[in-house]
N, C-alpha and C positions, 0 to 999 in steps of 0.2 A: 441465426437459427429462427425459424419461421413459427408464428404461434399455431398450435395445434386448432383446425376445425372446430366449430362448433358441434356438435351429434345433434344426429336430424330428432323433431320432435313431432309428435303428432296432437292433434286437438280434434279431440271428438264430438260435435257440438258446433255451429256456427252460428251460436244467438248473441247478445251484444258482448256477454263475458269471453265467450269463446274468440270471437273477433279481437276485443281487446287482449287475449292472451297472444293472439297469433302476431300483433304487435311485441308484444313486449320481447316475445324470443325472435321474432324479424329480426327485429331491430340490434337485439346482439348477436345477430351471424349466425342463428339459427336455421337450416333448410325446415319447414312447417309445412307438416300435410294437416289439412282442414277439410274435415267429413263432416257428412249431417244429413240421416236420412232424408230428409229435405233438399234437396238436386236446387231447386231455385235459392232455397235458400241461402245455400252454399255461397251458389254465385252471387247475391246480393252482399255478403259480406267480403266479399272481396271490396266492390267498389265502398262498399263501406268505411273497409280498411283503408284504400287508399285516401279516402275523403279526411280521414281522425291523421293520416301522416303528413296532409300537406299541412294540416293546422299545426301540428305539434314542430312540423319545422318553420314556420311561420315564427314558431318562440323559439329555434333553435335545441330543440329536444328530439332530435331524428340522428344526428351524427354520424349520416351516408345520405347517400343520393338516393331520394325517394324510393326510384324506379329502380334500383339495388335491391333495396328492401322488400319491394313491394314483391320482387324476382324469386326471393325466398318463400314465397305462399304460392302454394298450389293446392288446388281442391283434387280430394281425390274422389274416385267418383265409386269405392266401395272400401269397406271397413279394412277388408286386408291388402289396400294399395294404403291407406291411409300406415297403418302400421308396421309395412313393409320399413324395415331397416332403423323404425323408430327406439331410442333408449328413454324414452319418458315419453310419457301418455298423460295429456292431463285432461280428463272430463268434467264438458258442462253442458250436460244435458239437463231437463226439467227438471227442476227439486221434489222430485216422488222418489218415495223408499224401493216400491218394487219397480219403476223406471231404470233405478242405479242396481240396483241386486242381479237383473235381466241383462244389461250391458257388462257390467263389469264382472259376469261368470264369461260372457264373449271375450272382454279383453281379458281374461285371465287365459283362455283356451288358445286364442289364437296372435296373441303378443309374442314378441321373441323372447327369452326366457328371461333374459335378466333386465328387460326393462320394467322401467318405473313404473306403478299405476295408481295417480294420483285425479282425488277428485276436487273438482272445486265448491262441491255444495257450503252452503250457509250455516247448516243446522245439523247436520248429520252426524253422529258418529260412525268412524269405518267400520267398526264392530257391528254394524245393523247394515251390512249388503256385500263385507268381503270376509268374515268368520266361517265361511261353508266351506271356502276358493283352497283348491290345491295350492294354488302359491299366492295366497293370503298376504304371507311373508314379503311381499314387495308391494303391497297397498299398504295408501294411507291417505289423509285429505291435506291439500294445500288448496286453505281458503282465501282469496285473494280481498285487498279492497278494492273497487268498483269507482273509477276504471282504473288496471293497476296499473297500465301504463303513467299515470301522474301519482297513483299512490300505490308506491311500491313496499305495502308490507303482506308478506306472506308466510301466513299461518301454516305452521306444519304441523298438525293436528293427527300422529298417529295410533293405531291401535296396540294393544298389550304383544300381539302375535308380530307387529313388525320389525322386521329386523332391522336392527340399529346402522346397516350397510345400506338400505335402502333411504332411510332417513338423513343418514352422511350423503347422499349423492344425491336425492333430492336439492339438497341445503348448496349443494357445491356450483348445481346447475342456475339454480335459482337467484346463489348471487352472483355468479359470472354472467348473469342478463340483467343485472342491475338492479334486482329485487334486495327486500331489506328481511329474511326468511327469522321465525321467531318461533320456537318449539314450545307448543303446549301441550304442558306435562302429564294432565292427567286425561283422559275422555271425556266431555261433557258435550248436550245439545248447546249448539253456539257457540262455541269454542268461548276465543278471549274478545274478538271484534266483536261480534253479536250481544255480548252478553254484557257489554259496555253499554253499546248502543241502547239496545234495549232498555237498559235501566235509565236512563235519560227519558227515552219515550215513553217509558210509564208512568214516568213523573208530569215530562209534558202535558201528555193526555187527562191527568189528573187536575194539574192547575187549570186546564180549559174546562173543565166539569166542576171544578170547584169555584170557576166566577173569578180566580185571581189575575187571568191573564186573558189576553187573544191570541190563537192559534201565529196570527203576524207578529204580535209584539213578542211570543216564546221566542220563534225564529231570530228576530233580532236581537236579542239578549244573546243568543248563542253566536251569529254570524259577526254583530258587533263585537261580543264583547269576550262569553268564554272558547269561540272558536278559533278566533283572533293569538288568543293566547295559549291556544292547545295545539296551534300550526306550530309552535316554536318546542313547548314543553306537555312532558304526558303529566297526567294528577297529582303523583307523589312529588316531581321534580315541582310544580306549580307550589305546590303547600311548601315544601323547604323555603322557598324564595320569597314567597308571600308575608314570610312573618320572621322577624328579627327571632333567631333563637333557632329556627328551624321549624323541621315536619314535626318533633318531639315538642315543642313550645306549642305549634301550629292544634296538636290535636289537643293537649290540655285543655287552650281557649277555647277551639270549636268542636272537640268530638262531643259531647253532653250536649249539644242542640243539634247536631248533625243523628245522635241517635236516638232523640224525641221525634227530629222529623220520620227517623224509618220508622218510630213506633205510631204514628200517626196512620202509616202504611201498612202496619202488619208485620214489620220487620223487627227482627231483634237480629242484630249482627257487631254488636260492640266493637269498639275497636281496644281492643285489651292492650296491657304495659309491654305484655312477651309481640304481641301482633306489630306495636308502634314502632317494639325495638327494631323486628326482623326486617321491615322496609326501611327504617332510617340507616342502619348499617349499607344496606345493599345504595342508597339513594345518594348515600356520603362517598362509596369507592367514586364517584363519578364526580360528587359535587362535596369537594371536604368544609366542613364548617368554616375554618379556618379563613376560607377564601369566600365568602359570603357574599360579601359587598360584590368584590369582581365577576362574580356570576351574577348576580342583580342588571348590572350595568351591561352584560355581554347579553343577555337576555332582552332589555331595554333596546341596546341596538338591533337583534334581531328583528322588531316589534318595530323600529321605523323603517330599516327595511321595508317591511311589509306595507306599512304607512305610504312611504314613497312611492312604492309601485301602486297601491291603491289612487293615490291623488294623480300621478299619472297618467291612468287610464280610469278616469271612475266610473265613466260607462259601463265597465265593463263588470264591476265589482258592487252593481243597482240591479235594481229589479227584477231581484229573487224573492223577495217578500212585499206583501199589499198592504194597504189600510182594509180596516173592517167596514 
């Protein structure tokens, strides 16, 4: 029995995200119409796109013949060639509120009915540009990271009004192209990516106004040392591992200097006994106490993994950060 087609997708948008989306659903057998009221544009990200596929097959990250892949993008050369026949729509046009509110009353008019309409913005809630839309009900945002083709996690980011059908089918699409899709549950500006990020860089920016660091030396503390170890594991999973006893041991010693520093900031956000318990439980279904040591050590080897292929190629893994 033969696997069923991909569904054609369309991308509205041909700036680097949008390119790098048209990748990422190429790539698993998706036919990609690629619009952008910009005509040269357009075509510029074609050769763009074939330029990011030979590299990524260079590392073996294509898993078809280029020129297969590449046969799946076509530019269309107006809005309703683009969404002719599409079941998911995913837009990245310019990060403006009335840019997205303009467009996506268009793809809400003239999409076929039950396709998807998903945005890729950064910051947006879909409640602030598809709240007005007849069919509302099938918007939502899936905010990519950048580029998603090497990092495939995607924020589904929907509003109160969407329906739970069009979030299941987002989710479905999303991982049968190799994406790693993750619902976040309530609305907020910057969803859960952004609002990570951010708070790192505001910290950044502070130690360089406060004389404690160099804008280079920040970078290397993260590239070196806490990036290195966020490639493998996310914050909570870190804290469990880090300290004999767990995340539960872990905040005793360090939540009280961790929440002098946010008070230094402006911040009061304690980490309370009920807050510690609710992420050690969820932290344990994955990593049980019990087995401590053995995640230690399988985490360790991740880590020279990484190592290995660094010292391997170290050219390639240099000269992202300067002296001052």
């Amino acid at each position: 029995m033969s696997s069923p087609v991909p569904a054609p997708v369309a991308i509205v948008g041909a700036g680097s995200i949008g390119a790098a989306w048209a990748i990422v659903f190429a790539r698993a057998g998706h036919r990609v119409a690629l619009h952008d009221v910009d005509a040269d544009r357009a075509a510029t990200a074609l050769s763009e796109i074939e330029s990011r596929l030979a590299e990524l097959d260079g590392f073996g990250l294509v898993g078809a013949e280029i020129t297969a892949v590449l046969g799946l993008v076509g530019v269309a050369a107006g809005l309703d060639e683009a969404l002719d026949g599409a079941v998911y729509v995913q837009e990245c046009v310019v990060e403006s509120l009335e840019v997205k509110r303009e467009l996506f009353a268009e793809l809400d008019r003239r999409a076929g009915p039950d396709a998807v309409l998903a945005s890729s913005t950064s910051m947006i809630p879909c409640s602030a540009f598809a709240a007005e839309l007849p069919g509302r009900a099938r918007c939502l945002v899936v905010h990519p990271g950048n580029p998603p083709y090497l990092l495939p996690i995607a924020e589904l980011a929907p509003a109160p009004f969407t329906d739970p059908e069009t979030i299941e089918r987002a989710r479905e699409l999303l991982s049968g192209a190799g994406m790693v899709p993750v619902l976040v549950g309530k609305e907020n500006e910057g969803f859960v990516f952004n609002r990570l990020q951010g708070a790192l860089l505001r910290e950044a920016y502070c130690l360089v106004r406060d004389g404690v660091a160099s804008p280079a030396d920040i970078d290397r503390v993260v590239s070196s040392g806490l990036g290195r170890r966020w490639a493998v594991l996310g914050p909570f999973a870190t804290a469990e591992l880090n300290t004999r006893g767990g995340i539960e041991r872990h905040a005793r010693l360090l939540g009280p200097a961790y929440a002098r520093m946010g008070a230094e900031r402006g911040q009061d956000d304690p980490w309370t006994p009920d807050l510690v318990a609710q992420v050690a439980a969820s932290v344990h279904e994955g990593l049980p106490s019990e087995e401590w040591a053995e995640h230690v050590s399988r985490r360790d080897r991740a880590l020279m993994r990484l190592e290995q292929a660094r010292r391997a190629d170290p050219d390639l893994f240099t000269g992202f950060t300067r002296g001052d």
